[in-house]
Structures are given as C-alpha cells and as structure tokens.
C-alpha positions as CSV (number, residue, x, y, z in Angstrom):
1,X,0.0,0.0,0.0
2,X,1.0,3.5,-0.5
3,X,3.1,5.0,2.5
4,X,2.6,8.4,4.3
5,X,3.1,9.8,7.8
6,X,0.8,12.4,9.1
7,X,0.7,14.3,12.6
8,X,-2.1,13.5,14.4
9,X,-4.3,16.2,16.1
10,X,-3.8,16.7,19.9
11,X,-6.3,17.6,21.3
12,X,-29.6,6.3,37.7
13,X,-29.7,3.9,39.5
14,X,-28.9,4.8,43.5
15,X,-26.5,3.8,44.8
16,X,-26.5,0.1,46.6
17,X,-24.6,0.8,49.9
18,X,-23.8,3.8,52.1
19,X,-22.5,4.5,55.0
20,X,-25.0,6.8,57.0
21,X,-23.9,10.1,59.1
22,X,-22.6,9.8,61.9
23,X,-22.7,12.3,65.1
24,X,-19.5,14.0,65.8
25,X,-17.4,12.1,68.5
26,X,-16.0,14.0,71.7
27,X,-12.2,14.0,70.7
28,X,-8.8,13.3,73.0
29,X,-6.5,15.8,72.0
30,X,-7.6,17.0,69.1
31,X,-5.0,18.4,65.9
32,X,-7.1,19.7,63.7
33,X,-5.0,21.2,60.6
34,X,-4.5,24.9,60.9
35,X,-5.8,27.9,58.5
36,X,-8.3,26.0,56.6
37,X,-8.8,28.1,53.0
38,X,-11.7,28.8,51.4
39,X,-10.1,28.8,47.7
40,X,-12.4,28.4,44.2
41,X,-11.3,29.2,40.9
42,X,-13.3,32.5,39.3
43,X,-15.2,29.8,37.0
44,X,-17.0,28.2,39.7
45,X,-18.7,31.5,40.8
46,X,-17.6,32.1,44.2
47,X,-16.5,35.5,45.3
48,X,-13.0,37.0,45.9
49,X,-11.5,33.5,44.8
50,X,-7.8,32.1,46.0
51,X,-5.6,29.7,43.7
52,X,-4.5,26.8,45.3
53,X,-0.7,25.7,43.4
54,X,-0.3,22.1,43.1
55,X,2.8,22.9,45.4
56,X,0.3,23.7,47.7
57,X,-1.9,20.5,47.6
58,X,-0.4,18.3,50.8
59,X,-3.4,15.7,51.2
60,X,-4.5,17.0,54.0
61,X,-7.1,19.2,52.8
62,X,-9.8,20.5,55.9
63,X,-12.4,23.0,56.2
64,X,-15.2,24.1,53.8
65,X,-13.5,25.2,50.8
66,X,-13.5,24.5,46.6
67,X,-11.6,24.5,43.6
68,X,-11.2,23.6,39.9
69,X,-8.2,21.6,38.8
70,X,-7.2,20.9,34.9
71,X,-6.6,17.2,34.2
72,X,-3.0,18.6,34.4
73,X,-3.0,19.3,38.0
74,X,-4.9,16.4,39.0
75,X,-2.6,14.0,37.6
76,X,0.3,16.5,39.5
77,X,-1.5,15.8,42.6
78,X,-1.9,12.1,42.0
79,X,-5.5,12.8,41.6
80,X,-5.8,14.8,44.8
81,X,-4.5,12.0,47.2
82,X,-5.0,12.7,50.4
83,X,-3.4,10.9,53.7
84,X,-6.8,10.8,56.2
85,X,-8.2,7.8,55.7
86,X,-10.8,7.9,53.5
87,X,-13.8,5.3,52.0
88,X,-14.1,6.0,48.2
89,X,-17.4,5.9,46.9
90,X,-18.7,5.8,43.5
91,X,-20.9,8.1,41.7
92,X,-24.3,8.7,40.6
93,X,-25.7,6.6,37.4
94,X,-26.6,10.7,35.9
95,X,-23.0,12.5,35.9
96,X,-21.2,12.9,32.9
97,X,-17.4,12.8,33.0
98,X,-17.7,14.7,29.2
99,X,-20.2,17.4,30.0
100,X,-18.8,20.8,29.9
101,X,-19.7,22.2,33.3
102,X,-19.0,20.2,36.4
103,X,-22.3,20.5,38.0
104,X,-22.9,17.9,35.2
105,X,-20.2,15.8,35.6
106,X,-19.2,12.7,37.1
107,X,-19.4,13.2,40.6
108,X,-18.2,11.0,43.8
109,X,-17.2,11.2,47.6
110,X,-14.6,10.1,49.8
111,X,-15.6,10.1,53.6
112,X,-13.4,10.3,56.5
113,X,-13.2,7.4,58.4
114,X,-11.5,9.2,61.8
115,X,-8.7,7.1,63.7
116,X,-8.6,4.5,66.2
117,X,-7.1,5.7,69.6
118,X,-6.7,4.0,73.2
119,X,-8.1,4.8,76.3
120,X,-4.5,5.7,77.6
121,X,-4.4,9.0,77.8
122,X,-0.4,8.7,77.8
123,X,-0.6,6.6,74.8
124,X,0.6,8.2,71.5
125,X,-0.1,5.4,68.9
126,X,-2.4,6.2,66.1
127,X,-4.1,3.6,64.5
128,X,-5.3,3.8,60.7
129,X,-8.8,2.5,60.5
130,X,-9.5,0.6,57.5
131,X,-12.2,1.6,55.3
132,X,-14.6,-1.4,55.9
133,X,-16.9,-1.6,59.2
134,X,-16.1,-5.0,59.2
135,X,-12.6,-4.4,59.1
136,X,-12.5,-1.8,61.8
137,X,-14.3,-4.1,64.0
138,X,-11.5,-6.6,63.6
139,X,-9.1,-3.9,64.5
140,X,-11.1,-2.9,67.6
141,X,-10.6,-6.6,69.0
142,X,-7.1,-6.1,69.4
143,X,-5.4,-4.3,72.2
144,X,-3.5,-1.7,71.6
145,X,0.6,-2.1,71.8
146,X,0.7,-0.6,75.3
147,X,-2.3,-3.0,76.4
148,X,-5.0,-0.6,76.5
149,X,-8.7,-0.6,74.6
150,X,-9.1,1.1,71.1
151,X,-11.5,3.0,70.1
152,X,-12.6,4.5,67.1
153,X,-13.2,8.4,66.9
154,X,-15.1,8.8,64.1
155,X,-15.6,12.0,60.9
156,X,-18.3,13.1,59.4
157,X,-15.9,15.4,56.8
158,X,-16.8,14.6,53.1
159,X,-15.4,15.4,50.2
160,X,-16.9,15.7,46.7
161,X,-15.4,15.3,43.3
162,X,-16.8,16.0,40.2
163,X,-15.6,14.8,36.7
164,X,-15.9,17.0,34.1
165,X,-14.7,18.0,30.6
166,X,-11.9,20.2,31.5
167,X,-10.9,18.8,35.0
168,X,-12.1,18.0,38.5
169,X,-14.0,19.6,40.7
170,X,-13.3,19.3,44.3
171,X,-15.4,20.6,47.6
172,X,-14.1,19.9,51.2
173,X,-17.1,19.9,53.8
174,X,-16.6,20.7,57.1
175,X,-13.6,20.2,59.7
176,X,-11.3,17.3,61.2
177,X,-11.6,17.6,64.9
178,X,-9.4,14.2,65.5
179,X,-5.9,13.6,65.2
180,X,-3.9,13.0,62.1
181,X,-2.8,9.1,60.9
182,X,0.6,8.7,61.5
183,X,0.7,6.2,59.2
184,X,0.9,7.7,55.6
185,X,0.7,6.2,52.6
186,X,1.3,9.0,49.7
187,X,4.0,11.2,48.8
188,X,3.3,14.9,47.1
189,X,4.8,15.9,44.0
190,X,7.3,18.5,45.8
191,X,8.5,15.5,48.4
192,X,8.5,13.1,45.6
193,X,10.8,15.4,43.2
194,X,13.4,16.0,46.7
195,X,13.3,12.2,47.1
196,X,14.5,11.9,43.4
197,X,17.4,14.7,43.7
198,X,18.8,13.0,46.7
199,X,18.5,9.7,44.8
200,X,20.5,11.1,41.6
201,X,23.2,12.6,43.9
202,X,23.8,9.9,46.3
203,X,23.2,7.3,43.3
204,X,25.3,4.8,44.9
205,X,23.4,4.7,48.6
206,X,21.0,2.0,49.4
207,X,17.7,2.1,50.9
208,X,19.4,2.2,54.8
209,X,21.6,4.3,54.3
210,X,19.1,7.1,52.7
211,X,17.0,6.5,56.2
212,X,20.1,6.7,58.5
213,X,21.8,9.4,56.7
214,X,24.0,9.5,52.9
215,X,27.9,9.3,53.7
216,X,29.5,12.8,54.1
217,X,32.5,14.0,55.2
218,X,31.5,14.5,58.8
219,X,29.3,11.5,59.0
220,X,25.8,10.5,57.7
221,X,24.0,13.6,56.5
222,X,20.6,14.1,55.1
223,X,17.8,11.6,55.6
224,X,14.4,11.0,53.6
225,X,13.2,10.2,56.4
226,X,13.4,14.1,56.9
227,X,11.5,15.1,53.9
228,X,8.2,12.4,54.3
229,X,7.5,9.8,57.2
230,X,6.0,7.5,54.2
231,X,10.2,7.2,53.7
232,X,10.8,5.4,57.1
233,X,10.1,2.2,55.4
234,X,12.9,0.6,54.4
235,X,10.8,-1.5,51.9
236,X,9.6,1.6,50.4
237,X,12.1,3.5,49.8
238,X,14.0,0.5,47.8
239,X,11.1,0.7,45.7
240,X,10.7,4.2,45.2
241,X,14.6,4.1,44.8
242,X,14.1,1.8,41.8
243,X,11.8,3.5,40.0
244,X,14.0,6.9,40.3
245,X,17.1,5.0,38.8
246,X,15.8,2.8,36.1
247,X,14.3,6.4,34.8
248,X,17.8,7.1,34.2
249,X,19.4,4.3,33.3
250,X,20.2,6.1,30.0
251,X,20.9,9.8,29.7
252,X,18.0,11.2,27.9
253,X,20.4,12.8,24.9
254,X,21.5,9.6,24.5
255,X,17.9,8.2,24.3
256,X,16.6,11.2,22.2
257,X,19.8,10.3,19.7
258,X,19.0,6.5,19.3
259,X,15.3,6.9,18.9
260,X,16.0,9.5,16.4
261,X,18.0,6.6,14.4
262,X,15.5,3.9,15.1
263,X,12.7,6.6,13.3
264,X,15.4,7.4,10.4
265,X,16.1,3.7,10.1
266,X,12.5,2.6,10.1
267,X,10.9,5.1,7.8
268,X,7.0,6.1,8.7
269,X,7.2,3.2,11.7
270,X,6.1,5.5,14.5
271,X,3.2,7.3,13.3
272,X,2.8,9.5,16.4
273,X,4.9,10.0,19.1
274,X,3.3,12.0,22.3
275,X,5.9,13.3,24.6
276,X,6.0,14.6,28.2
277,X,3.8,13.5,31.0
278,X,1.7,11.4,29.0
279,X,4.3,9.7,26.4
280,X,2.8,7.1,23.8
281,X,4.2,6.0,20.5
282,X,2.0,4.4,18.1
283,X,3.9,2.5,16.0
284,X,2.1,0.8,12.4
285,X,3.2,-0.1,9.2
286,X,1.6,0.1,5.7
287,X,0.9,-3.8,6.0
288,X,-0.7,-3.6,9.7
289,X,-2.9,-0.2,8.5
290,X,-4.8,-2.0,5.5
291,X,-5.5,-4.5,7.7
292,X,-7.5,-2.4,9.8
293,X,-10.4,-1.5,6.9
294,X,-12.3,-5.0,4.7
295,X,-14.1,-4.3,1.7
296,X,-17.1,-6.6,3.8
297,X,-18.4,-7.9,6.9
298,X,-16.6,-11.3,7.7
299,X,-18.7,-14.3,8.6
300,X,-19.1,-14.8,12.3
301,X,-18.2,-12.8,15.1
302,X,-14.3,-11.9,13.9
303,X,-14.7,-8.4,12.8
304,X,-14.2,-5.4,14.7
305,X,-10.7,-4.3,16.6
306,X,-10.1,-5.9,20.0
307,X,-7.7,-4.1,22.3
308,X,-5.8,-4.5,25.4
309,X,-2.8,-3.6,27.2
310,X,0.3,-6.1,28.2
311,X,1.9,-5.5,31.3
312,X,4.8,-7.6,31.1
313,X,6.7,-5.9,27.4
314,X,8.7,-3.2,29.2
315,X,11.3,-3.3,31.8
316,X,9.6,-0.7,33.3
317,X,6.8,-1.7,35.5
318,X,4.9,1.4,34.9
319,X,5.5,1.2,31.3
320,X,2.4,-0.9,29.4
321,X,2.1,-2.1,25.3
322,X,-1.6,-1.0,23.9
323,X,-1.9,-3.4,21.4
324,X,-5.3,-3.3,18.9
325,X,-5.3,-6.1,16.4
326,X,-7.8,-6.8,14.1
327,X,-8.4,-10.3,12.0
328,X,-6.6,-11.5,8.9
329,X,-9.0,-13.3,7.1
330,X,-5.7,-14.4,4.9
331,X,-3.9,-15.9,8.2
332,X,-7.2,-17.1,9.6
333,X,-5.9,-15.6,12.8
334,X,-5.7,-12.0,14.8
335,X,-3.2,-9.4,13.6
336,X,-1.6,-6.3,15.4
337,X,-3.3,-3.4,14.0
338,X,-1.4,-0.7,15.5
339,X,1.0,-1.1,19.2
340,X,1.8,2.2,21.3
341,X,4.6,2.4,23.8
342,X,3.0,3.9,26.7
343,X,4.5,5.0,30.0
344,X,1.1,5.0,32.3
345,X,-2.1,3.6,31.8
346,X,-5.0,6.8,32.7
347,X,-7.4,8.0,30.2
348,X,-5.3,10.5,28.2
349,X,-2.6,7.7,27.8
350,X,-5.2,5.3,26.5
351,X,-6.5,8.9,24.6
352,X,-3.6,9.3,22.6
353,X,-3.4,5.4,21.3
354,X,-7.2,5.4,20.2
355,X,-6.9,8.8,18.4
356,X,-3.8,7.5,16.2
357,X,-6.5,4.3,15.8
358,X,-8.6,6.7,14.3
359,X,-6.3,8.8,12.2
360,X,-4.8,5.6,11.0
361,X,-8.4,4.7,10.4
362,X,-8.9,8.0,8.4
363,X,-5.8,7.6,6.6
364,X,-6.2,4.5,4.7
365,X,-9.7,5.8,4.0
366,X,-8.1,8.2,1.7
367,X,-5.8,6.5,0.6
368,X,-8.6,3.9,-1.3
369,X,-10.1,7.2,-2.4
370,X,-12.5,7.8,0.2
371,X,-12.6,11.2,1.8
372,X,-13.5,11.6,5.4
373,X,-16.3,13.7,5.8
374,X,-20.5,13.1,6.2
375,X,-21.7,13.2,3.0
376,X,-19.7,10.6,1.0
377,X,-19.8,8.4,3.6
378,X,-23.2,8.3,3.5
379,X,-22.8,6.4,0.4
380,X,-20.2,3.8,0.8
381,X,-20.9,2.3,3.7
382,X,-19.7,-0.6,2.8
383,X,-16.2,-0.2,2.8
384,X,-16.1,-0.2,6.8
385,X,-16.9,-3.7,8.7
386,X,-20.4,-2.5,10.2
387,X,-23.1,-0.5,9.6
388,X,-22.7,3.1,10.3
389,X,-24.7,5.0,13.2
390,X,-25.4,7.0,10.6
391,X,-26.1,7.6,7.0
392,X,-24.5,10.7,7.6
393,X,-21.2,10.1,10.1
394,X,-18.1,7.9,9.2
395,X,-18.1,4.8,10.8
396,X,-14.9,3.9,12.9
397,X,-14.1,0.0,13.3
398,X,-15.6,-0.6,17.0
399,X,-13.2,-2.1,19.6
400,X,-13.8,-5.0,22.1
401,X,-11.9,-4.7,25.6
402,X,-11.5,-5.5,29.1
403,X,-13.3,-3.4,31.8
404,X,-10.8,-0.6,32.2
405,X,-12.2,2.9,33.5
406,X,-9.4,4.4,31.7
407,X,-9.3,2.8,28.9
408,X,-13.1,3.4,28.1
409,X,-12.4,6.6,28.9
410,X,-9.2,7.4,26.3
411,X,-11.6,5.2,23.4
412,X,-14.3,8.1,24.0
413,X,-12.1,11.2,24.3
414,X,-10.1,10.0,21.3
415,X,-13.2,9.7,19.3
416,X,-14.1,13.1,20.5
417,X,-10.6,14.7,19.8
418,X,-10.6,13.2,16.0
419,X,-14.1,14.6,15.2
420,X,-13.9,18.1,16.7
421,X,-11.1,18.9,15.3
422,X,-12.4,17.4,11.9
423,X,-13.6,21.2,9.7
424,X,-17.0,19.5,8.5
425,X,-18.0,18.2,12.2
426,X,-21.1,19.3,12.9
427,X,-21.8,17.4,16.3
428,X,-21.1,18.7,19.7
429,X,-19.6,16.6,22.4
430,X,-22.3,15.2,23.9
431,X,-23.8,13.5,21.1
432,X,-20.1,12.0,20.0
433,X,-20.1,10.8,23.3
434,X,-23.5,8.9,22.5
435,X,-21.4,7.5,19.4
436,X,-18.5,6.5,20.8
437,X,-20.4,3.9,23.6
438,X,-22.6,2.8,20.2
439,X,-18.9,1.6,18.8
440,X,-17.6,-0.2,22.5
441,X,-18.6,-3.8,23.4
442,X,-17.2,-5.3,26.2
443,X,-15.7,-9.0,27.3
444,X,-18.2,-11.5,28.5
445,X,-15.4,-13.9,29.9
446,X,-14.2,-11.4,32.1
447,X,-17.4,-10.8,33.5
448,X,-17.7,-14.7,33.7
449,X,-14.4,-15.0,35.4
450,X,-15.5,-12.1,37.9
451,X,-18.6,-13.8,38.8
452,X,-17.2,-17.1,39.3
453,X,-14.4,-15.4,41.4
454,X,-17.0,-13.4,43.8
455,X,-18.8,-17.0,44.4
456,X,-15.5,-18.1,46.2
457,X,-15.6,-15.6,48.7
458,X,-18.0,-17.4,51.0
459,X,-18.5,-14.2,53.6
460,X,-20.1,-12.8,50.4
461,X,-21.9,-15.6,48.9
462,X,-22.8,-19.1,51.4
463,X,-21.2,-21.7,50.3
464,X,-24.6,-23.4,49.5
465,X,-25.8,-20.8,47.7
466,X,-22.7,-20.5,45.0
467,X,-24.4,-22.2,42.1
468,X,-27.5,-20.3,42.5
469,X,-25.6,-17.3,42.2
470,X,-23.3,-17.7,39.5
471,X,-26.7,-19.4,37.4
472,X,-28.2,-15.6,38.4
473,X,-25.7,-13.5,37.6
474,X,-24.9,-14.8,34.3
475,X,-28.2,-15.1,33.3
476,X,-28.2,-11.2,33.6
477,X,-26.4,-11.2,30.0
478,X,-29.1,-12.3,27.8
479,X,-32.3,-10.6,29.7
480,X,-34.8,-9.2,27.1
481,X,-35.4,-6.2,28.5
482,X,-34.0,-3.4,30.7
483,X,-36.9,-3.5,33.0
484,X,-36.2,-7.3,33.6
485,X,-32.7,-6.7,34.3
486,X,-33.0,-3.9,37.2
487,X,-35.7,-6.1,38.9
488,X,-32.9,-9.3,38.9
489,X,-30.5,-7.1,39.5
490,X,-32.0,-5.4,42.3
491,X,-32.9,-9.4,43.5
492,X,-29.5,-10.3,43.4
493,X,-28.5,-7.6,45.9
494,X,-31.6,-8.2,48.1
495,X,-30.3,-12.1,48.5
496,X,-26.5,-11.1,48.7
497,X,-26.3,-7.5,50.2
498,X,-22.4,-7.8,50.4
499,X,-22.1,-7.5,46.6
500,X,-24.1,-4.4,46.4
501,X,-21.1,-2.4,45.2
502,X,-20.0,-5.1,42.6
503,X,-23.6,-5.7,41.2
504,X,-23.7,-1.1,41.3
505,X,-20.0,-1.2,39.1
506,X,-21.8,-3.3,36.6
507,X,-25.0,-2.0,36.5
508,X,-23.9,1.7,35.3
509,X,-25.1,2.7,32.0
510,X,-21.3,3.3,30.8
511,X,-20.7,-0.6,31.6
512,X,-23.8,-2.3,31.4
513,X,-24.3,-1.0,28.2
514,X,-20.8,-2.5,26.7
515,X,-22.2,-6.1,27.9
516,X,-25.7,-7.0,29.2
517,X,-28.1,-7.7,26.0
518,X,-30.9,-5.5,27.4
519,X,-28.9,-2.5,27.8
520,X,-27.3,-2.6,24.6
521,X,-26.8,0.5,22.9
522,X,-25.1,-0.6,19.9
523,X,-27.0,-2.1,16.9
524,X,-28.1,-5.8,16.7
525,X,-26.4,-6.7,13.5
526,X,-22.7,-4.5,15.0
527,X,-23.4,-6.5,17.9
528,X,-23.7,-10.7,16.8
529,X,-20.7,-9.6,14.7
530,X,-18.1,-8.7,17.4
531,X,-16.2,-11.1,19.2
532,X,-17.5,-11.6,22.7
533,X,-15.0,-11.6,24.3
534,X,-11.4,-9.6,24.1
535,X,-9.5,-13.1,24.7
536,X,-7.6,-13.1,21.0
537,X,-6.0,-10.2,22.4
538,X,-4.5,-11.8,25.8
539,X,-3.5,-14.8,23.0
540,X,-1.6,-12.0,20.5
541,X,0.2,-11.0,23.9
542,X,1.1,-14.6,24.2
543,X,2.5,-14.6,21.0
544,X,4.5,-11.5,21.2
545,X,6.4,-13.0,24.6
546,X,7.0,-16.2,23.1
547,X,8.4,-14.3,19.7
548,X,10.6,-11.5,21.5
549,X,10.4,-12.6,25.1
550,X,9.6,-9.8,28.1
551,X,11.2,-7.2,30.0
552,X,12.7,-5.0,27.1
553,X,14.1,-2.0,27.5
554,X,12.9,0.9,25.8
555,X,14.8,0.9,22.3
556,X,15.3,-3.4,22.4
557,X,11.2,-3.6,22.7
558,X,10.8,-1.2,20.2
559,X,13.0,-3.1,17.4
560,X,11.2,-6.0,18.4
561,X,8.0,-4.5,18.1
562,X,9.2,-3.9,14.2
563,X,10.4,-7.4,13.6
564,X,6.7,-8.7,14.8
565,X,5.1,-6.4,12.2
566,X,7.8,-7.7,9.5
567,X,7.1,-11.3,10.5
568,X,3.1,-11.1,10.0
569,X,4.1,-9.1,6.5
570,X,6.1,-11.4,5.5
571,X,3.5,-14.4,6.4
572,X,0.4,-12.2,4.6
573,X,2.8,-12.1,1.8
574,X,3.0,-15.9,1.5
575,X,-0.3,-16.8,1.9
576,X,-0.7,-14.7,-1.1
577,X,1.6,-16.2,-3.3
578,X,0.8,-19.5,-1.9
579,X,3.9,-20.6,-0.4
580,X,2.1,-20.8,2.8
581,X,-0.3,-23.2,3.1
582,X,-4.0,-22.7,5.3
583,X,-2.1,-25.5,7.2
584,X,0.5,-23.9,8.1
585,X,-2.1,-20.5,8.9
586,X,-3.4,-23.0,11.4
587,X,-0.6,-22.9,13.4
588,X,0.4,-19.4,14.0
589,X,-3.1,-18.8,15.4
C-alpha cells in the first residue's frame, strides 16, 4: 500500500450501599489542621477566589472550601490523594465525565473514616482505621501495643469530586476535629521530586543508608526520612529508589539520539509519538494499516478491533504495550493493527493510542479514495466492517476490551478529539459521546471470570448458595429487557447485600451497556458480529512474549515490536503467493 506519515491532532440507578452520618465524637486531643482556606477558581462562581498551586496541595485538605483543577494538576496531585483515611465511593448513574460544566459531571465522595485511639491517655499510637466496618471491627478486638482498649473516633468530613470536561471539581465539607494518621501512605509531588534529587546525587546509597543518613565528610547527613515519614520504610524506599534509577538508566540525549536513528532507520514506523507527562508511540506499518479496513463484513463474530494492554513488554513496570489487532482473514488468525509504547495507563494515555487508531483509520480511508467527511460516507458504507450509526457520520471499526475505567475513557475522548477537530464536524460533544459507547462492546469472559471469582468468597456468597448465584448473575447477559434486568439485579442484591457495590459497578449505563443484551446501545447486527470476548488479544500477547520474550528496554522492545510487524508481513505475503499453506495458517493462530 501507498506509504505516508501524518501528525495527528492533539487535542440512575442509586447507589446500593452507604454508609450513614454519623454524630461527631468527643475527641482526645484533638490536631485539627491549621488555617483551613476557602479557595475556588473565578469559574466556579464564588467570590473574591484564592488559587491553590499544586505545590500547595499536601493531602491533608480541611475546612469548607472549593476548587477547579485541569486534568493537568490532578494527575500532579496524584488525583488529589489525600493521607486521612478515607472510603471511596462511587458516583451517581446521571453525571457525565464529558459534560462541559461540572455541575454535570461525574461526581463521587470520599468520607473520613477518623482514627482509632486507646483509652490511655499517655498513649501516643495512632491507628489507621480501614475503610470497611467490618474491618474496623477486627481492629477494635485487638489491644493496643501498650495494652490498652481502642476505640474509634469517628468524621463526618466529606469530600466531593466532580468529573468534568476540563478537570475536576473538588469541595471539602466541614472540619477534622481528631488527630492525624501517622501512618501515611502517599508522597506529594514537591516531596516526591526532593526524594529523586537526593537519589540522583547519592546514586550509589541503598535504601538504609538514605533512612540513616547519605555518607558525608562528617558522617551521615541528610535523611528521607526528613522530607516524608512514608520514607521510614525501608521496603519503600527501595522501591521508590528503583523506580528513580531505572528512569535514568540512559541519559536522555542519548535516548533522544538513538530513537531518532530507530525513526530514520525505520521510515514512517512511528506514526505518532506524544511526549511529556503522557508519552505514547503508536507504531504501524503500511501492512498492519490495510489490515485495519475490509471491503465486507466477515462471517461470524471476527470483525471489529479488539484491544488490550500487556503489562509484562517493558522493563519498566509502569510502562504498558496497547496493542489493537484486528483479524486477517488471509492468516485465519488476529493481527496487530497498531502497538503504542505507553509509560502509564490513565485515560489520556489510553486517549492518545485510540486517536492515532482513528487517524490511521482515516488515513487508509483516503488512501482507497474515500474522503472523510459526512456526506460521501453516507454512500459507501460498505467499505467499513459494520453498519454506520449514521447515514450521515463515518463509521470507525468498534473495539472489544476489558473493563478498564481508563481505557473506556481514552476510546471516548479519542473519538471526541478526532471529530472536533475534523472542519465538517457538525456534532457537539455530547452526542459524539453517545457514538463512541454505540462503537464499544465489552468481554463476556471477564465478566464470567469475575462472577465465578465473587462466588469463592464465601462471607459474600454461602457456600450453599454459589451455584444459584453464578446461574443468576450470568443469566443477567441475555435478559430481554432493561426493566427485567433492574428487577434481577435489584434481587441479586436483596439475597446477597455484600455484593451491592459489585452488582452497582456493573450496573452503570457506561458498563452495562458495553455487555448485558438488554442495555445494549449498539445495533443488533454491530453486535452478533463482534467477538465476545477480548480473549484473541490476551493470546496476540502470548505470542509476542513467546516471539521476543519480556522485560525489554525501551529501544530493544521497540526493534522487536518492528520485527513482529515484518514477521506477519512477510507471512500475509506468503499466503498470497501461496507458499504458505491454510495448514500452516493454522498454526500461527
């Protein structure tokens, strides 16, 4: 196929459970957090606002106060952590993460569960109460270290976020008249970035050492245990120690030089490349990008992309392959469609992967002679795997994946990114959003292999009763209608209340909708024609391990990435001059 690189365009149900106010305790000493702020940015409406820096953000927020954050600042703030300990709940079933103000948007809470004290009054030891009441009765039963009673000393602060178009929306309600944990669990981003200067100039210092003191002339000098108590534990700071150095393994000219030959040596290879906070490389060649459009719907449920992301490519942890493939009718098995380097795995990672997706999408669209825009497409629907949403809007080849928040998340704001910034869009965000969830289907084994997971824990689900509940909650999948599927749902959490927030995850519209028959959004004929289930992608992962093997640094998993793409071109190739036989197809599968 013709070659060419382009540059991509950046860009209710209630809820089941709760946990129900509770009075405020008579506090022992209490150390509230001094100078609460009122702070709001001017767009929320409040008067005489005060910006809050993420410098400023230490995670222990207190008093009544609000703000607007970018998605910038609330991925600087490791989205707003905070060291009470809190209970995370979810949101509302009417909130829209995509709505453009945030009294719209996705909202949800984290309450403050308090401490656990003793009755000594000479005792210092602060206990972090888990987030469970059956797990804080647990800790109750045992004594204390110095022998005496705990007890809890309970919060009624909530906090509220609010998901929104451009950010988060946070509000702080009330006060925190008990004592702070002592046990942290979160670094900020101005103790994290000391941490890593200390690492790069006492490179050679291990994990004890930075506790006690690094060597100096007159002794040991400074500790991390100065700059955070999260850095007493030895255990943690080897880890956080790791991470800092195998970021620099390499120095970064010397990276930036050798990818730069990689991309010279590999000519219109990386067809987008992302980076800063959020790096991604998409990486595609003209074989793998024809793949990704059929002249017509294949027989059985083999069309569409599936996607997932494998953990295990990269060296670095952190670091994940987004891998789409797509099914070679040719090899009789799944293909790579397009692979992305990524070095996180949020929504505007898995954003940037599914908006090359759909400019490589575009691209080959023109390049058969097919120009993207409503009307024409209107006409050839054909050319595309499924029937369009409508007569009027290109069709993009829908995707199959695993559950992932995030990765639903960067499917739809990709979507979104592509089309606004297409000249001949005429639909606002709202209504792309309704097309991109017409386009996602999700994995039925998953779901499967969740429900037959949940029936193991017996404090959830009798022992007895284990059959009758994995025979209930799979027969949620084919209900005929929506109506039918609340009132079993609503069953199933009458018979087993522990599951009430599991049953809630998979009864919002946004998931639901990608699995259960009755709350399908996406048309019938779309639907039989997808694969159930994203498993071909956890089997092309297979393959790529067993073909280049795991744990590749950057550059070495990047060559190999190329070489995989070469191998199935090379095997398409064959099948087409029939030097491979459909035998031999068989066994690549």
């Amino acid at each position: 196929m013709p070659g060419g690189k382009y540059v991509p365009v950046i860009p209710a149900q209630p809820k089941l459970a709760a946990i129900p106010i509770l009075p405020k305790p008579v506090i022992l000493n209490p150390h509230p957090n001094p100078n609460p702020t009122l702070i709001r940015r001017p767009k929320s409406n409040i008067p005489n606002p005060t910006l809050l820096s993420t410098e400023d953000w230490d995670g222990w927020p207190d008093g009544n106060f609000e703000q607007d954050f970018s998605w910038r600042e609330f991925e600087e703030t490791s989205n707003l952590s905070v060291h009470w300990a809190v209970r995370v709940n979810g949101g509302d079933r009417r909130g829209d993460e995509h709505a453009e103000s945030w009294q719209q948007g996705k909202k949800s809470s984290r309450r403050c569960m308090g401490i656990i004290e003793c009755d000594n009054p000479t005792c210092n030891i602060i206990v972090r109460p888990q987030t469970t009441p059956n797990g804080i009765y647990k800790q109750l039963g045992e004594p204390c270290n110095c022998g005496a009673v705990l007890k809890h000393q309970k919060c009624d602060v909530i906090s509220y976020l609010w998901r929104w178009s451009d950010g988060v929306h946070y509000s702080n309600g009330g006060f925190h008249i008990h004592r702070r944990p002592t046990h942290l669990l979160h670094l900020s981003q101005g103790e994290r970035q000391k941490f890593e200067e200390m690492i790069k100039a006492h490179p050679n210092s291990g994990p004890l050492q930075l506790i006690v003191g690094v060597p100096g002339i007159e002794g040991p000098g400074e500790s991390v245990a100065d700059i955070s108590d999260v850095l007493l534990n030895a255990h943690r700071v080897s880890k956080e120690r790791s991470k800092v150095k195998k970021g620099h393994v390499q120095g970064a000219d010397a990276l930036i030089a050798s990818f730069s030959k990689f991309d010279k040596d590999h000519p219109n290879f990386v067809i987008n490349s992302n980076l800063g906070e959020q790096t991604v490389i998409s990486v595609q060649t003209n074989f793998m990008r024809s793949q990704l459009l059929k002249d017509q719907p294949l027989e059985g449920p083999i069309n569409g992309m599936v996607n997932d992301a494998a953990h295990g490519w990269w060296k670095e942890r952190n670091s994940l392959l987004v891998v789409s493939s797509i099914y070679c009718p040719n090899l009789l098995c799944w293909v790579p469609g397009i692979l992305s380097y990524s070095n996180g795995a949020s929504a505007a990672h898995f954003e940037h992967h599914f908006l090359a997706v759909f400019m490589s999408i575009a691209h080959e669209a023109k390049l058969r002679g097919i120009v993207v825009n409503d009307a024409i497409f209107a006409g050839v629907r054909h050319i595309f795997l499924f029937t369009i949403i409508s007569p009027d809007h290109f069709c993009f080849t829908p995707k199959v994946m695993d559950f992932s928040e995030a990765e639903r998340s960067g499917f739809t704001r990709g979507f979104i990114s592509f089309w606004i910034a297409q000249q001949d869009n005429t639909r606002n965000r709202q209504e792309l959003q309704v097309a991109a969830e017409r386009l996602l289907k999700g994995c039925r084994e998953h779901y499967r292999a969740g429900v037959t997971r949940v029936s193991r824990i017996s404090g959830a689900v009798p022992p007895g009763m284990a059959d009758a509940f994995k025979t209930r909650a799979l027969a949620l999948l084919d209900l005929p209608s929506s109506e039918e599927f609340i009132s079993q749902a609503t069953l199933l959490v009458r018979d087993f209340p522990k599951l009430a927030s599991w049953m809630e995850w998979w009864a919002r519209p946004v998931h639901a909708s990608m699995l259960f028959e009755s709350e399908r959004k996406m048309d019938i004929q779309l639907w039989e024609s997808l694969p159930p289930t994203n498993n071909p992608e956890e089997a092309m992962h297979w393959k790529l391990y067993s073909a280049c093997g795991r744990d590749h640094a950057f550059l070495e998993g990047m060559y190999s990435l190329y070489a995989v793409a070469v191998y199935y071109e090379r095997l398409y190739e064959a099948s087409l001059s029939e030097f491979l036989s459909i035998q031999s197809c068989l066994l690549i599968q």
